[in-house]
Structures are given as C-alpha cells and as structure tokens.
MIVO-843059 format. One record per residue: z negated, x negated, y of N, C-alpha, C, O in turn; residue number from 0. Coordinates in steps of 0.02 Angstrom, whole numbers, plus 32768, in hexadecimal, padded with zeros to 4 digits. Layout:
% residues N
<nw Z&nu X&nv Y&caw Z&cau X&cav Y&cw Z&cu X&cv Y&ow Z&ou X&ov Y&i NUM>
...
//
This chain:
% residues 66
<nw 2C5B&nu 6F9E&nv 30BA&caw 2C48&cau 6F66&cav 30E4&cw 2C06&cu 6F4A&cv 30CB&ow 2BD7&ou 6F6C&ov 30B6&i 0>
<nw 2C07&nu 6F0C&nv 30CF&caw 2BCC&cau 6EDE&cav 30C2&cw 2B88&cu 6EF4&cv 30F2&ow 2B4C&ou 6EF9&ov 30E4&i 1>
<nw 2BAC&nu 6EFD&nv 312A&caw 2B7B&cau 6EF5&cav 316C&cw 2BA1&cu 6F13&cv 31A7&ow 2BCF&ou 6EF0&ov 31BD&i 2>
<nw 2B93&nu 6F58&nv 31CB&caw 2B97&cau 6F72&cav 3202&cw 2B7B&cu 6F5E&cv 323E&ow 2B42&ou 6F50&ov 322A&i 3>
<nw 2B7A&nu 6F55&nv 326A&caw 2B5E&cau 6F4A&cav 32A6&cw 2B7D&cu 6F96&cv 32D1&ow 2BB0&ou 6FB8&ov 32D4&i 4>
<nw 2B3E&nu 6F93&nv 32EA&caw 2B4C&cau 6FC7&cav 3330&cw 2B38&cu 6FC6&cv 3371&ow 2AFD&ou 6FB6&ov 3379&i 5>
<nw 2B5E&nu 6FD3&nv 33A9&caw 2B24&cau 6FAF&cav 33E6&cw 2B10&cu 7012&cv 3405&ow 2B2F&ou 7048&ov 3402&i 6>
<nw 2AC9&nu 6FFA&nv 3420&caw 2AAF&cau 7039&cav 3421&cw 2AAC&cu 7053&cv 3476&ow 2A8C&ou 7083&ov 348C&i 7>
<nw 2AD1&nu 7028&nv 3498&caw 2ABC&cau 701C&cav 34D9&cw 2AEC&cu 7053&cv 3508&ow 2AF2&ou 7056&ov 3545&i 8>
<nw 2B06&nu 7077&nv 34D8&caw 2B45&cau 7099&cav 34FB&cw 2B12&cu 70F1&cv 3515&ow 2AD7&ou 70FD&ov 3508&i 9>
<nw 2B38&nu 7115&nv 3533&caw 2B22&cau 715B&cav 355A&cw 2AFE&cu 717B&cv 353A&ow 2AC7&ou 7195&ov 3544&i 10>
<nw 2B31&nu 7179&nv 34FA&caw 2B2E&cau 71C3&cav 34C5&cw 2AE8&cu 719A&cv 348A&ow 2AE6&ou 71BC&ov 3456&i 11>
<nw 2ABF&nu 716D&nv 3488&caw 2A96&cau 7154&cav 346D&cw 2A62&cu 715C&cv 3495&ow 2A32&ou 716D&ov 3472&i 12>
<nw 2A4E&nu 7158&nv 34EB&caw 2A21&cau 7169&cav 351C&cw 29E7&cu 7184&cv 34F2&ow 29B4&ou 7166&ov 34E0&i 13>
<nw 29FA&nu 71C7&nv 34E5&caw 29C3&cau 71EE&cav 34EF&cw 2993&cu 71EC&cv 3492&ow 297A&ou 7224&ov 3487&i 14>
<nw 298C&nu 71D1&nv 3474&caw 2983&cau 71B9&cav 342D&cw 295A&cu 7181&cv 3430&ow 2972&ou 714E&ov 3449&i 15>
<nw 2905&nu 7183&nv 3412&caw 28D6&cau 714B&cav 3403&cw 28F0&cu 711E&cv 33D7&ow 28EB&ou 70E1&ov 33D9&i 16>
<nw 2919&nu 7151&nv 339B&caw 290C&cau 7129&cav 3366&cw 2948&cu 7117&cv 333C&ow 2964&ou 713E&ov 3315&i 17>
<nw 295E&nu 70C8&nv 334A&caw 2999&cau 70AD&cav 3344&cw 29CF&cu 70D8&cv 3302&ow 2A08&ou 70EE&ov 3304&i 18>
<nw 2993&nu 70D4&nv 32C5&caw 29CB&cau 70EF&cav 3287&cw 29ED&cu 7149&cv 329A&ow 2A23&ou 7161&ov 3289&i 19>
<nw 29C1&nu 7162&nv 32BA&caw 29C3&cau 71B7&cav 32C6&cw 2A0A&cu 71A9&cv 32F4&ow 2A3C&ou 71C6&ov 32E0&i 20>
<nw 2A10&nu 717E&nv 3331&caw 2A36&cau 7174&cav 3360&cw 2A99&cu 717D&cv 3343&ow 2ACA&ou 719D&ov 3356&i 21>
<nw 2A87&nu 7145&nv 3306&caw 2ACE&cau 7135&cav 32F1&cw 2AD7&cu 715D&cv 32BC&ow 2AFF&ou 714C&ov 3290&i 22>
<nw 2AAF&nu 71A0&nv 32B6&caw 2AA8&cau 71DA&cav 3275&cw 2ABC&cu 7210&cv 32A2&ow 2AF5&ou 7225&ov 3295&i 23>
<nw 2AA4&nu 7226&nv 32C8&caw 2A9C&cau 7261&cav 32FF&cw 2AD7&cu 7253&cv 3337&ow 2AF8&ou 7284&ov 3348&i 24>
<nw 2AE5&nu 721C&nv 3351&caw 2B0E&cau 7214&cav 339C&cw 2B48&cu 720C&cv 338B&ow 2B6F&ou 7213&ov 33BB&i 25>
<nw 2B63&nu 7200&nv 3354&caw 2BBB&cau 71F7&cav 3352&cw 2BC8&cu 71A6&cv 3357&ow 2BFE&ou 7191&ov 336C&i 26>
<nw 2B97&nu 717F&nv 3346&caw 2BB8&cau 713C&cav 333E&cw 2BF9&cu 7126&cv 3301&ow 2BEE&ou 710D&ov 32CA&i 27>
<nw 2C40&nu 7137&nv 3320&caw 2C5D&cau 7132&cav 3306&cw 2C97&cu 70E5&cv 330C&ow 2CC8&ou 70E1&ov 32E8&i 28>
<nw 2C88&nu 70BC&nv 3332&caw 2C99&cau 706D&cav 3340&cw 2C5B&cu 7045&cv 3321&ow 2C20&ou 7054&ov 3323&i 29>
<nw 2C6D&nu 7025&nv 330E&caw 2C37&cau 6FDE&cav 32F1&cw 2C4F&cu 6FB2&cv 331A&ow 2C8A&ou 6FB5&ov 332B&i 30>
<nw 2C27&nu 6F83&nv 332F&caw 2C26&cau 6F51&cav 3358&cw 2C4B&cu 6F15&cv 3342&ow 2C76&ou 6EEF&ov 3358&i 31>
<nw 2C1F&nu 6F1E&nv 32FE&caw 2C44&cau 6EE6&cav 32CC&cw 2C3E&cu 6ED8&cv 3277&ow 2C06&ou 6EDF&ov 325E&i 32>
<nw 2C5A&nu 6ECF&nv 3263&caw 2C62&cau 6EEB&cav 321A&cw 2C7B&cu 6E9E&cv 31EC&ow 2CA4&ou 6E70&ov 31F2&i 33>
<nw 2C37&nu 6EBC&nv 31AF&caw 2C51&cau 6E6C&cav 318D&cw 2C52&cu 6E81&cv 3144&ow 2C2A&ou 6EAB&ov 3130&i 34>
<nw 2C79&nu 6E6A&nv 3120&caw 2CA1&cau 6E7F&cav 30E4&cw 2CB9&cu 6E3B&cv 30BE&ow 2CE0&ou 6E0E&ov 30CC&i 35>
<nw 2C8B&nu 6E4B&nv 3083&caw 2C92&cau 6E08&cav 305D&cw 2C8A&cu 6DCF&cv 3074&ow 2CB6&ou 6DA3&ov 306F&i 36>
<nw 2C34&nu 6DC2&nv 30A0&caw 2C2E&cau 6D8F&cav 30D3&cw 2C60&cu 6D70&cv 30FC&ow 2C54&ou 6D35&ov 3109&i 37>
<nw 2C90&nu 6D86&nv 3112&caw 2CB8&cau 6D7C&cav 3148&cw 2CBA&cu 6DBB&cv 3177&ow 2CC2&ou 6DF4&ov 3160&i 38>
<nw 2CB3&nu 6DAD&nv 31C9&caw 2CB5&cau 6DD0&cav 320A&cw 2CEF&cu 6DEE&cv 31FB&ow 2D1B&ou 6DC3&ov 31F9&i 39>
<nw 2D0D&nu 6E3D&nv 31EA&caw 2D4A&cau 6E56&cav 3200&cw 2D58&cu 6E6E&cv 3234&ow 2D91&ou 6E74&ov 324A&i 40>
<nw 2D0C&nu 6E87&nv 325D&caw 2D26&cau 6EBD&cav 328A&cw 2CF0&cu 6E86&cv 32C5&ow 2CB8&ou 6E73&ov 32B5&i 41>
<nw 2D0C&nu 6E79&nv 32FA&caw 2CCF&cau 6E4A&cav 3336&cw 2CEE&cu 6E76&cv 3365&ow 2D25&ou 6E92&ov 3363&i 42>
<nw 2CA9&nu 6E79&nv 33A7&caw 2CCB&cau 6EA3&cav 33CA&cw 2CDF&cu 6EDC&cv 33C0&ow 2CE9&ou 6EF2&ov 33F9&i 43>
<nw 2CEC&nu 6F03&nv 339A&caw 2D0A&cau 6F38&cav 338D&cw 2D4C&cu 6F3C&cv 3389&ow 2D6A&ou 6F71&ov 3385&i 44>
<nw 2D69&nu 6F00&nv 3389&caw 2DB5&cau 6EFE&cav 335A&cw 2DB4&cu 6EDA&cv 3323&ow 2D8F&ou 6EAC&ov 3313&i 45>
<nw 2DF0&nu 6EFB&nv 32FD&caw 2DEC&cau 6ED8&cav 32BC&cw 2E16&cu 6E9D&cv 32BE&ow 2E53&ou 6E9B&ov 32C8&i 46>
<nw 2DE5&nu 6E65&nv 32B3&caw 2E13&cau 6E16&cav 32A1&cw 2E49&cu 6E14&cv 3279&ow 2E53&ou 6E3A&ov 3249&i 47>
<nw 2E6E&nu 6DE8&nv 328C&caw 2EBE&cau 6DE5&cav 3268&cw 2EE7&cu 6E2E&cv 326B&ow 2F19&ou 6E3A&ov 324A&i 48>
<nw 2ECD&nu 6E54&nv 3291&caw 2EF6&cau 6E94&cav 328E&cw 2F30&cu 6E8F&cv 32D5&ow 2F18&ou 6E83&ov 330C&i 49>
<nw 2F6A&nu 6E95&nv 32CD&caw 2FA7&cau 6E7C&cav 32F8&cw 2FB2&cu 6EBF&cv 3317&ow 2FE5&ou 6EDD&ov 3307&i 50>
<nw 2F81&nu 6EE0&nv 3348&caw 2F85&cau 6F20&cav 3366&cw 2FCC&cu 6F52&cv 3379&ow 2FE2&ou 6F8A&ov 336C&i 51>
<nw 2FDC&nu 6F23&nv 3399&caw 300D&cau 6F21&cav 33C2&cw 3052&cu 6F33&cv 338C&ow 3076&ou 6F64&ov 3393&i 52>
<nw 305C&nu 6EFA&nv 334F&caw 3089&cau 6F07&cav 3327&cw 3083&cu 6F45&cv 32FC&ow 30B1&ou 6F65&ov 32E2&i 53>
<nw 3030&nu 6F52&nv 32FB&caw 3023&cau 6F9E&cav 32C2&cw 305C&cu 6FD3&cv 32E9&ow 3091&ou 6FEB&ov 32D5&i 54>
<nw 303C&nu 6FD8&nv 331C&caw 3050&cau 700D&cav 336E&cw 30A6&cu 700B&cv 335C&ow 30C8&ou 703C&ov 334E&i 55>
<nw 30B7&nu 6FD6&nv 3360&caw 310B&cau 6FE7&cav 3370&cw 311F&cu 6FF5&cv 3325&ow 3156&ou 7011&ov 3321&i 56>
<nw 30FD&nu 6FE6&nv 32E2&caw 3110&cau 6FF0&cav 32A0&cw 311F&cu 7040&cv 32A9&ow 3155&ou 705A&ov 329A&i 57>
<nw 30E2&nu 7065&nv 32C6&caw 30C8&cau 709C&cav 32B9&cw 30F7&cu 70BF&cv 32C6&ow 311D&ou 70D8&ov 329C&i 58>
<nw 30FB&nu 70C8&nv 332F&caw 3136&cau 70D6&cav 334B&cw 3185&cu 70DE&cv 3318&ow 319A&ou 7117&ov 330F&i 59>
<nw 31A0&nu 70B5&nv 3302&caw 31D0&cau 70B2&cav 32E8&cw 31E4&cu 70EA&cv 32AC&ow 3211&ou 7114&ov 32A9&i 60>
<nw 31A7&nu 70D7&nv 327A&caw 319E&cau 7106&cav 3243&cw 3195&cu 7151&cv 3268&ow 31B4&ou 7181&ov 3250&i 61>
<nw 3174&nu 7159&nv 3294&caw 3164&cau 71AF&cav 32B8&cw 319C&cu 71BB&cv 32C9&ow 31AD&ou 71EC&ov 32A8&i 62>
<nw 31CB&nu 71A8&nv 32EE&caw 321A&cau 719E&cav 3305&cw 3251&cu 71B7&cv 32CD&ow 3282&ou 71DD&ov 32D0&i 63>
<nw 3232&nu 7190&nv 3299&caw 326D&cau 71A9&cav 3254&cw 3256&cu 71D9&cv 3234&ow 327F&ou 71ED&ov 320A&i 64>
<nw 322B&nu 71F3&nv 3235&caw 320D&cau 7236&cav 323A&cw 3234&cu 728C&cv 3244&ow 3211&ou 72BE&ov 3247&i 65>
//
C-alpha cells in the first residue's frame, strides 16, 4: 500500500500515548483506508469495487463442492 490510514479512536487503542506504539502493540488489524497506486481502495474500511456479497456466495459454492 501507498498509504494506510488507521483510526485510533476505538477501546483496544484507549490506554496508549503514543499513536505509532498503539497500531504496533494493540492489534490494529483494519485500516480505515488504503491507497494503492494513488487511488482510494479501501474507504471506510471496505474495499471499493469489491462485490461482497457475490465473493460470499462464490465462496459458499466452491466449500459445498468440497
């Protein structure tokens, strides 16, 4: 990634002065938002152009034939 974002405002960040230690030490494992080859992929914490819903039932199917 070009550029991570993280928001620090959540529980498990509380108790931590110091922003870089926070997302090293606390388990920041969501990015807020993520940019890759100067374009936004991830806003919000979903990934743009990603068809959720269709991954989900792809998945389902393939686990099924399994």
């Amino acid at each position: 990634a070009d550029l991570a974002l993280f928001k620090l405002d959540e529980l498990r960040f509380s108790g931590s002065h110091d922003p870089i230690s926070a997302l090293l030490l606390c388990g920041a494992d969501r990015a807020d938002r993520v940019m890759i080859a100067g374009k936004w992929r991830v806003i919000d914490g979903q990934v743009e152009g990603l068809d959720l819903k269709g991954l989900i039932a792809d998945h389902t199917q393939a686990a099924r034939q399994l």
